[in-house]
N, C-alpha and C positions, 0 to 999 in steps of 0.2 A: 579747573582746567587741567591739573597736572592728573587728577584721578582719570578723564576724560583719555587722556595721553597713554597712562599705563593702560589703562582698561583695553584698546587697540593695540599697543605692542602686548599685551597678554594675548589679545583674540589671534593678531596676527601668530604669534608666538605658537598659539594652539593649534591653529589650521594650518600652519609647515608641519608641525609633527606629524597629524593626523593624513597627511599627504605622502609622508613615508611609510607613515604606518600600516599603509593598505599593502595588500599584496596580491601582484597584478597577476602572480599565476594561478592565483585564487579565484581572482575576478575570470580571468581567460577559459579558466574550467569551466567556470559559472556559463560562459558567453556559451562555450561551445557545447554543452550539455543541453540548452536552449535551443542552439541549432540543429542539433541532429533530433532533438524530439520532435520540434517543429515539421523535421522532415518526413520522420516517421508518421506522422498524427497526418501530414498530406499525403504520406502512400496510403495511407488506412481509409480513405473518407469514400462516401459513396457504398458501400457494400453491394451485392448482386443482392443478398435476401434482406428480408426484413428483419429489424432486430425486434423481439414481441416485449422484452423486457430489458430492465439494467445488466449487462454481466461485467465481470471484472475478470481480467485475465491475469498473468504471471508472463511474461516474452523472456526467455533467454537466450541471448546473442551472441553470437561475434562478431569481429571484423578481420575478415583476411587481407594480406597484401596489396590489393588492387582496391581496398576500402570501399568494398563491398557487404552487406550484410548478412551472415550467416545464423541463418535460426536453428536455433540449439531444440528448443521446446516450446511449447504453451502449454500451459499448465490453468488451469480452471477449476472450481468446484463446481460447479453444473458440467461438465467433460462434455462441452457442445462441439463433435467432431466438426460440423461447418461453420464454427466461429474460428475452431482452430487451422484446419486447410485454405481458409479463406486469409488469417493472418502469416500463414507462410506461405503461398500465391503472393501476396502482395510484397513481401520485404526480402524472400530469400533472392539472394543475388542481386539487390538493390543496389547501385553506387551510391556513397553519399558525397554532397558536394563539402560539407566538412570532413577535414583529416582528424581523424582520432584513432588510438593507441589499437593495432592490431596486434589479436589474437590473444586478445584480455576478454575475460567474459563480465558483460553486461546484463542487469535486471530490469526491466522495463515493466511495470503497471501499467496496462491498459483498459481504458473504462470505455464499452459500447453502450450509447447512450438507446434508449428508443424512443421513436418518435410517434408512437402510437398511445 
């Protein structure tokens, strides 16, 4: 009984630590890094062309004042001029409804899928 007893005040003991131990502006980065991809990945959806194969992209961003999206580049190894006018159409000047740190520059990998 009395090992029963430690055994719980150890576990207890151990999950208050581990409850300090996080760190919640770690976790908050985490959240908000989630949201704003999220948002970006629904400005992106739908394209006007068809995508004929996988491409991967490079997006770099900012954010200005008004936490809006400022596209710096796309960068590609296939250099698909209407993968890349079609990704700053869709995000330049975008508000996002998360606040995140402007006029820090951002790297975004973007993968278009195709559906053919």
């Amino acid at each position: 009984m009395k090992s029963i007893k430690l055994l719980l005040l150890v576990f207890a003991f151990a999950s208050s630590m581990m409850t300090f131990a996080t760190n919640p502006k770690a976790e908050d980065k985490k959240r908000v890094s989630v949201e704003v991809s999220q948002q970006i990945q629904d400005l992106l959806k739908n394209p006007e062309f068809e995508v004929e194969r996988n491409m991967n992209v490079t997006v770099k961003f900012t954010v200005n004042d008004n936490n809006e999206i400022v596209v710096l580049s796309v960068d590609s190894y296939s250099n698909v001029k209407q993968l890349s006018s079609f990704i700053k159409n869709r995000l330049n000047y975008k508000k996002l409804s998360t606040r995140i740190q402007s006029k820090a520059i951002y790297i975004l990998p973007v993968k278009m899928i195709s559906v053919v």
